[in-house]
C-alpha positions as CSV (number, residue, x, y, z in Angstrom):
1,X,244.2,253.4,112.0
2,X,247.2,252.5,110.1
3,X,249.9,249.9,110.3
4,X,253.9,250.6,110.2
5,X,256.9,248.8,110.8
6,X,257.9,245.3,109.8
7,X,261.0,243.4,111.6
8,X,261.3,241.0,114.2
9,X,258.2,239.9,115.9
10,X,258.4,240.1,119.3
11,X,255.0,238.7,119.9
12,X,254.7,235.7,118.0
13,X,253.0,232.9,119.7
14,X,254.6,229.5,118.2
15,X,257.7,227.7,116.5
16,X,256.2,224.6,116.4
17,X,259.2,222.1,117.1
18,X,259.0,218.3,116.5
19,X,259.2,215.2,118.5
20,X,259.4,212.0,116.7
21,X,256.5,209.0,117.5
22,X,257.3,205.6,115.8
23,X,253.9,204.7,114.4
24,X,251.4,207.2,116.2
25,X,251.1,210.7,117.2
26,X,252.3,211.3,120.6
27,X,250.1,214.2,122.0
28,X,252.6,217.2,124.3
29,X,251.6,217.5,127.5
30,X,250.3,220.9,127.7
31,X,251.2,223.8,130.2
32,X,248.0,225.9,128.7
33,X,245.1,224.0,128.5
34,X,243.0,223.9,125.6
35,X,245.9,223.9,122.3
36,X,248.0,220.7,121.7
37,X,251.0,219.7,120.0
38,X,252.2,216.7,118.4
39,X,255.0,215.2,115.3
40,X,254.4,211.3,113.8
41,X,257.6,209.9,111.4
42,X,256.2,207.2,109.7
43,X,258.3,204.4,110.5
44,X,260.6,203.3,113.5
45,X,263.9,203.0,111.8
46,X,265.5,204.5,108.8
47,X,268.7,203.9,106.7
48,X,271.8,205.6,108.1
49,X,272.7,206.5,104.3
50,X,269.5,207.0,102.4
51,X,271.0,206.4,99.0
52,X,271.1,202.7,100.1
53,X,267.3,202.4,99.6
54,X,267.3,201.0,96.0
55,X,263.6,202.9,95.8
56,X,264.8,205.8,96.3
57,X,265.7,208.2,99.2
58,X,264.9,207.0,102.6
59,X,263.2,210.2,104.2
60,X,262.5,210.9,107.6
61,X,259.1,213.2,107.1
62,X,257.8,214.5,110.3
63,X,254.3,215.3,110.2
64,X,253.8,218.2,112.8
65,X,250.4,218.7,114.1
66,X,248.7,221.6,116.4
67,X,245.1,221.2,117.3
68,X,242.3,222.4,119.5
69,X,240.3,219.7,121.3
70,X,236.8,219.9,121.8
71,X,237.9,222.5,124.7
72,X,234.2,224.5,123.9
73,X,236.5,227.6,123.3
74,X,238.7,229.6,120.9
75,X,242.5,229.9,121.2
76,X,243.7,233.3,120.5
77,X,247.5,233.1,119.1
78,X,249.7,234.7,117.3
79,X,249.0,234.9,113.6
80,X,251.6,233.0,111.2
81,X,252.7,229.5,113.7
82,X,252.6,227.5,110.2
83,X,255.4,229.6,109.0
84,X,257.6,229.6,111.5
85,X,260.9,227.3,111.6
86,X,259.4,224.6,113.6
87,X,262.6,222.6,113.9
88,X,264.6,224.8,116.3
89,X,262.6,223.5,118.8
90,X,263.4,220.0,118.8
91,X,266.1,218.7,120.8
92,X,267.7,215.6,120.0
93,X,270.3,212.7,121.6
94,X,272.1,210.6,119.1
95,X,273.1,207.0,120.2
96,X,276.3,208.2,122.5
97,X,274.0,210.6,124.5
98,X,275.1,214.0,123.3
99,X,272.8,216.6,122.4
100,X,271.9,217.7,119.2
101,X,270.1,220.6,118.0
102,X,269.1,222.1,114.5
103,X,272.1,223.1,111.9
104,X,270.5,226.7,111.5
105,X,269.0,229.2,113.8
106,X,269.4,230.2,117.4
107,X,265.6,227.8,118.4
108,X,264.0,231.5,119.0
109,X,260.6,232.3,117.2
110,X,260.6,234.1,113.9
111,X,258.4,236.6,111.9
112,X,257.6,240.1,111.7
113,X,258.3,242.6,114.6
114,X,255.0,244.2,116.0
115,X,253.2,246.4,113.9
116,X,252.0,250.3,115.1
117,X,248.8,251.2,115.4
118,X,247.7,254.5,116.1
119,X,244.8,254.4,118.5
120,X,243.0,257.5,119.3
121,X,246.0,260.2,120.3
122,X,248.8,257.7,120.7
123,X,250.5,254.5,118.6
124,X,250.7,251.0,120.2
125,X,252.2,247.5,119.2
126,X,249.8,245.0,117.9
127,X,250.4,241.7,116.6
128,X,248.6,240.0,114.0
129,X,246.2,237.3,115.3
130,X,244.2,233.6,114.4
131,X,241.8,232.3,116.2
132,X,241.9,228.1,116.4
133,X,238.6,226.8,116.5
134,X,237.6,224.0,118.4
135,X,238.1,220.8,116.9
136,X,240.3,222.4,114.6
137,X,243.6,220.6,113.8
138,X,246.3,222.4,111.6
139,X,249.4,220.5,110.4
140,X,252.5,221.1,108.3
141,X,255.3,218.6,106.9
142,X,259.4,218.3,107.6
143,X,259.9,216.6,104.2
144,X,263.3,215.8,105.6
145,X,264.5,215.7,109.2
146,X,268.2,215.5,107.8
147,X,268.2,218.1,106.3
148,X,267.9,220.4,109.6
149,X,269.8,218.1,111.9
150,X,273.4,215.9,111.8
151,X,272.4,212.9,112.0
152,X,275.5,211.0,111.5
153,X,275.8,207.7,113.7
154,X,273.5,204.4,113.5
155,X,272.1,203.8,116.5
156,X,268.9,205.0,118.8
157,X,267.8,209.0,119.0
158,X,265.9,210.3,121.3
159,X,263.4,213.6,120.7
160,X,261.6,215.9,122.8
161,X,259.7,218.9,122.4
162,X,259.2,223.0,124.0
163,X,257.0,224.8,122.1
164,X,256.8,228.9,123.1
165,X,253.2,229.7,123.2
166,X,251.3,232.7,123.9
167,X,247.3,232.8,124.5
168,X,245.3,236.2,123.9
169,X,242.4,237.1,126.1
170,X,240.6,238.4,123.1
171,X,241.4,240.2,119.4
172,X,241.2,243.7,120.2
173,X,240.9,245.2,116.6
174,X,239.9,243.9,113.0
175,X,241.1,245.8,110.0
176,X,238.7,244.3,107.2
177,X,239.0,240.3,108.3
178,X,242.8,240.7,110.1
179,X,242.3,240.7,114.1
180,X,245.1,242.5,115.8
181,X,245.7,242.2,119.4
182,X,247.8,245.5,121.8
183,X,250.9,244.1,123.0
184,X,250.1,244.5,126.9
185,X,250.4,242.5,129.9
186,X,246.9,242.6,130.2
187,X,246.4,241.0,126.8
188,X,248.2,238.1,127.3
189,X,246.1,235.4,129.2
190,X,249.2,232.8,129.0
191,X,253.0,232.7,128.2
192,X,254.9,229.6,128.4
193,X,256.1,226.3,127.0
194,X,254.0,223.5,125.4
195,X,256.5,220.3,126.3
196,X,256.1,216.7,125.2
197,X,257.0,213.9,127.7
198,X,258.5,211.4,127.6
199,X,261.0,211.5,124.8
200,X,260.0,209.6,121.5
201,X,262.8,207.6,119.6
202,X,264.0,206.3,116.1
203,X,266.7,204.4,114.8
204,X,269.5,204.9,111.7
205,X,270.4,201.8,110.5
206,X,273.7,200.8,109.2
207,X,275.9,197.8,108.4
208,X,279.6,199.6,108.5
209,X,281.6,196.9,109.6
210,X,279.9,194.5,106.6
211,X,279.5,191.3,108.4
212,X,276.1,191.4,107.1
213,X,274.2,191.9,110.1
214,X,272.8,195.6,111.0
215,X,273.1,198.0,113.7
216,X,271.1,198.6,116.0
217,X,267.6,196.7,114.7
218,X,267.0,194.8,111.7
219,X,266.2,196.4,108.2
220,X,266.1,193.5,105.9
221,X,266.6,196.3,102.7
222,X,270.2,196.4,104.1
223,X,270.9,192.5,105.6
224,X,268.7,189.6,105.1
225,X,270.1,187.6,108.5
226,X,267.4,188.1,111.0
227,X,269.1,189.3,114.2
228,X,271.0,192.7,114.6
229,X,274.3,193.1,115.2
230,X,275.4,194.9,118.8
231,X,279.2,195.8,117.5
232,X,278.6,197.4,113.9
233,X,283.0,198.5,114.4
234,X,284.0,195.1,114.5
235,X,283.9,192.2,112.4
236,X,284.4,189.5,114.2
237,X,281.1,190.2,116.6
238,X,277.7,189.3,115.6
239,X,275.5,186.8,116.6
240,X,276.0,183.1,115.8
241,X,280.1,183.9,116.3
242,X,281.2,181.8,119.1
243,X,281.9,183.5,122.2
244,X,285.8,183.3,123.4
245,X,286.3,183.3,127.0
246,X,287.4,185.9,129.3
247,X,288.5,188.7,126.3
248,X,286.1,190.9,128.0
249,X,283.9,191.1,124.4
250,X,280.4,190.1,123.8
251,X,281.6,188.1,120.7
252,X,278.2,186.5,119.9
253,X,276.1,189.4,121.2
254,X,274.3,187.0,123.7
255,X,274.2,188.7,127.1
256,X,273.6,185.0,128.4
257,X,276.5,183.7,126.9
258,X,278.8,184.6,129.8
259,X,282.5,186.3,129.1
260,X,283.8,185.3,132.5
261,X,282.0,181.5,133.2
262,X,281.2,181.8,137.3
263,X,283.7,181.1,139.4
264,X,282.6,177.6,141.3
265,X,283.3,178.2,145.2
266,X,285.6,175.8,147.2
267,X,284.9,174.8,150.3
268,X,286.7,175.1,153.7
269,X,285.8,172.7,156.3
270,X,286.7,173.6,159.6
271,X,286.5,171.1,163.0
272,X,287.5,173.2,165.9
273,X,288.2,171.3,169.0
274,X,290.2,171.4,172.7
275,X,292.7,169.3,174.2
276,X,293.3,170.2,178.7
277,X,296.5,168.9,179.3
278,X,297.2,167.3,182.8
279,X,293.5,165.6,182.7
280,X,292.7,162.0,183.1
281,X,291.2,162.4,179.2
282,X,293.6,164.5,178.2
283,X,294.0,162.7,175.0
284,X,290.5,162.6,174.2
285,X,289.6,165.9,171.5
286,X,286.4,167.9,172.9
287,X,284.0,169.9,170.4
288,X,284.1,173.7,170.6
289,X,280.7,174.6,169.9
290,X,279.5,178.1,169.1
291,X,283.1,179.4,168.0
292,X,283.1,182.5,166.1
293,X,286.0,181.7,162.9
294,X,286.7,183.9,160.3
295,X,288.8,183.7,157.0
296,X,291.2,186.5,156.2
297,X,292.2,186.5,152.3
298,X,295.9,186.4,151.8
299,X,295.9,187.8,148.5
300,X,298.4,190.4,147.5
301,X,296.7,193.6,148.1
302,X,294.6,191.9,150.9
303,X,294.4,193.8,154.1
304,X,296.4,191.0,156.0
305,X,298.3,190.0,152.8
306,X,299.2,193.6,152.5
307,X,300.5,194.2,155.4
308,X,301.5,191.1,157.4
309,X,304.7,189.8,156.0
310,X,305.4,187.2,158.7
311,X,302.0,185.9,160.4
312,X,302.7,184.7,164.0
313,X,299.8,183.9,166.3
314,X,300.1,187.4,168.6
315,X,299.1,189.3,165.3
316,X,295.8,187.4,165.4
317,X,293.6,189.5,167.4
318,X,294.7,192.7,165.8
319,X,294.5,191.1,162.2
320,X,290.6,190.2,163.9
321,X,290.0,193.8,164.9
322,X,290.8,195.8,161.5
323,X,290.5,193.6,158.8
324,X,287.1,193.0,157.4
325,X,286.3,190.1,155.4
326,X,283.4,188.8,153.0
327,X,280.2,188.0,154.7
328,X,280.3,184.1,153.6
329,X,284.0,184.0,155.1
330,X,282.8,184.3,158.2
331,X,280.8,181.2,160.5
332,X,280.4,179.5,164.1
333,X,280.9,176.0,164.5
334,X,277.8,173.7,165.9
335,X,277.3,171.5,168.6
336,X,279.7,169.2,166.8
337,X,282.0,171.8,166.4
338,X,282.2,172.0,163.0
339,X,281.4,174.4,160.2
340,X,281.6,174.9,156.7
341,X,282.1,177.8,154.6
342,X,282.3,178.2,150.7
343,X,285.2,180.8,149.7
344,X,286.2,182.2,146.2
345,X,289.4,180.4,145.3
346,X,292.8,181.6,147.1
347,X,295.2,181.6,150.3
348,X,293.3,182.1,153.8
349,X,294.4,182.3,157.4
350,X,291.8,181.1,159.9
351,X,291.4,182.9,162.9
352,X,289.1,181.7,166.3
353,X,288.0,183.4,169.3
354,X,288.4,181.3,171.8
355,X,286.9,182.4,175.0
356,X,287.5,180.7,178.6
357,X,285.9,181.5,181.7
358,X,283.0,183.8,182.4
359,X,282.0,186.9,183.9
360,X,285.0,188.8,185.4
361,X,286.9,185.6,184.5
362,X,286.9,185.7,181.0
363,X,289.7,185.6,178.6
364,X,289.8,185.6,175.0
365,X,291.9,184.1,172.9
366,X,292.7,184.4,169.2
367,X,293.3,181.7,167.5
368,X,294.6,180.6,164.0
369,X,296.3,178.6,161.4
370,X,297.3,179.4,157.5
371,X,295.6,177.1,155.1
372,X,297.0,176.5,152.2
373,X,295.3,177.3,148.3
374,X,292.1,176.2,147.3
375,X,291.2,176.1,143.9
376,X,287.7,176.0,142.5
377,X,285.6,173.2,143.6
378,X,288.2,171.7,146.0
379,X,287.6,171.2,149.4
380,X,289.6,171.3,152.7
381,X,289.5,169.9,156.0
382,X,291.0,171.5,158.6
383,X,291.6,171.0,162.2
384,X,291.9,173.9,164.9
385,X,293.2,172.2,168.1
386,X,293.0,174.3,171.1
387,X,295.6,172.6,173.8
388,X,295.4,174.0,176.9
389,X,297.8,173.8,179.5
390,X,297.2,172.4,183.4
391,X,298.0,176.0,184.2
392,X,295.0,177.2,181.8
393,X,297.4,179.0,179.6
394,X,296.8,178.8,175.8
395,X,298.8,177.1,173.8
396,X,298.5,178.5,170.3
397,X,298.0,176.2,167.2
């Protein structure tokens, strides 16, 4: 047999990519059993500009492992994965979740194109082949990740890993100690992706807006206060600053320290009762229990605010039927006849249903009065008389 022909390789097994641990390996979750995958950096964060680090440059080495548990059998692969440009398979998000991929290449593999072999009376593709041992762990070094990738912003990334992998059934030929395998479909026992889950992260430190806190953790080589800063664009945010009210900024970086201070509810008060004119106790108020009330905000762009420009009591019951209203804006007085409900501050009109009679008898009523402002904390009592007529007609408050 002879070999000819050298190229592309169009068999090649692995471009072993990286994912990034923080202080331990983090094993790929494998699609072919038996062969893993995994990349460690050494530490968890790194100095946006490396020439900072008054020690020297501030790498970010990847260690990039592949290995062969104690499976109890050989992996068959492509000859060459330590070779190959392992970085065009790591995909990357920098800190404003955009993707980033390597400055070179297209993340295909890369080698040789399939030798010929001339077997008996005809000439057939073979690739090269190793065999991984169990137990046998091979690894290879990124001396700098910045050098493949732009990483140009201080703040969290995010790594994850596809590794192309091809699995043999068997080596087919040996010339002296080289095993070749025939490029077949019957030769290949698997062809997929090795992919590491979840993603792994890092973070590039800076201090660009020196206030002499850093962004987004702590490095005390750059700033010796102990928190991190959570603006690094703006001086005037960091922690310790004091926190100015309602300008819709974090100014000490304290999520507890509140921009907007919570609004304290007012209170409405509400004593509903009737008056039947004509009667011996006519002057004597009775209690409406169980009536359903409702507040309608008057705010501009309100529903009823809106719309209404004048408010006279037959608009009630429509105002009732298609404008909704916040769940704590809406009650029934008790026995007494009284209820209270707690309402943001602003302008309300307070609408009843008032219902007389029963069965086939029954009328409904709506209605209302406009209460005036109430501002945070402050409380109103209101009154909504019903007076009712010897007739039995309504008389509308």
């Amino acid at each position: 047999m002879e070999a000819k022909g050298q190229g592309r390789n169009a068999g090649i097994l692995i471009g072993l990519p990286m994912v990034l641990a923080l202080t331990c390996p983090g094993w790929a979750q494998e699609a072919e059993p038996g062969l893993r995958a995994s990349a460690v950096v050494e530490k968890d964060r790194y100095l946006l500009d490396p020439s900072t680090e008054k020690e020297g440059q501030d790498r970010i080495k990847v260690v990039i492992s592949v290995a062969n548990p104690e499976s109890g059998f050989d992996v068959v692969t492509s000859e060459g994965f330590l070779e190959q440009r392992f970085h065009l398979f790591l995909t990357c998000v920098d800190p404003d979740g955009q993707a980033i991929t390597a400055l070179e290449g297209d993340g295909k593999p890369e080698g040789l194109s399939p030798l010929l072999l001339r077997d008996v009376d005809e000439v057939v593709p073979v690739a090269p082949t190793t065999v991984i041992e169990p137990g046998t762990v091979r690894t290879t070094t990124m001396p700098e990740m910045r050098a493949y990738y732009p990483l140009t912003k201080a703040g969290f990334y995010r790594c994850r890993l596809a590794i192309p992998f091809v699995r043999y059934e068997a080596v087919d030929r040996f010339i002296g100690s080289q095993g070749f395998v025939k490029l077949t479909n019957e030769a290949v026992a698997f062809g997929g992706l090795l992919q590491s889950t979840p993603p792994f992260r890092f973070a590039l430190v800076a201090d660009a807006d020196r206030d002499g806190y850093c962004f987004p953790v702590q490095d005390q080589r750059l700033c010796r206060t102990p928190q991190p800063d959570c603006d690094d664009g703006s001086k005037a945010v960091h922690p310790g600053r004091k926190e100015m009210p309602k300008n819709g900024i974090d100014d000490d970086c304290d999520a507890s320290t509140l921009d907007h201070p919570p609004v304290v509810p007012g209170t409405v008060l509400v004593r509903a009762v009737e008056q039947q004119l004509g009667q011996p106790d006519a002057d004597v108020d009775q209690a409406i229990a169980a009536l359903p009330l409702r507040l309608f905000d008057l705010g501009t762009g309100s529903c009823v605010g809106g719309s209404v420009k004048q408010l006279v009591p037959r608009q009630y019951r429509n105002i009732w039927r298609a404008c909704a209203t916040l769940p704590q804006l809406i009650g029934r007085t008790g026995e007494d006849g009284t209820v209270r409900l707690a309402v943001p501050p602003g302008e309300y009109l307070l609408i009843g249903q008032y219902v007389r009679g029963k069965e086939r008898k029954k009328q409904i009523h709506y209605v209302g009065m406009r209460i005036g402002t109430i501002g945070e904390g402050q409380t109103r009592k209101e009154l909504l008389r019903v007076i009712i007529r010897p007739d039995g007609s309504i008389v509308s408050p």
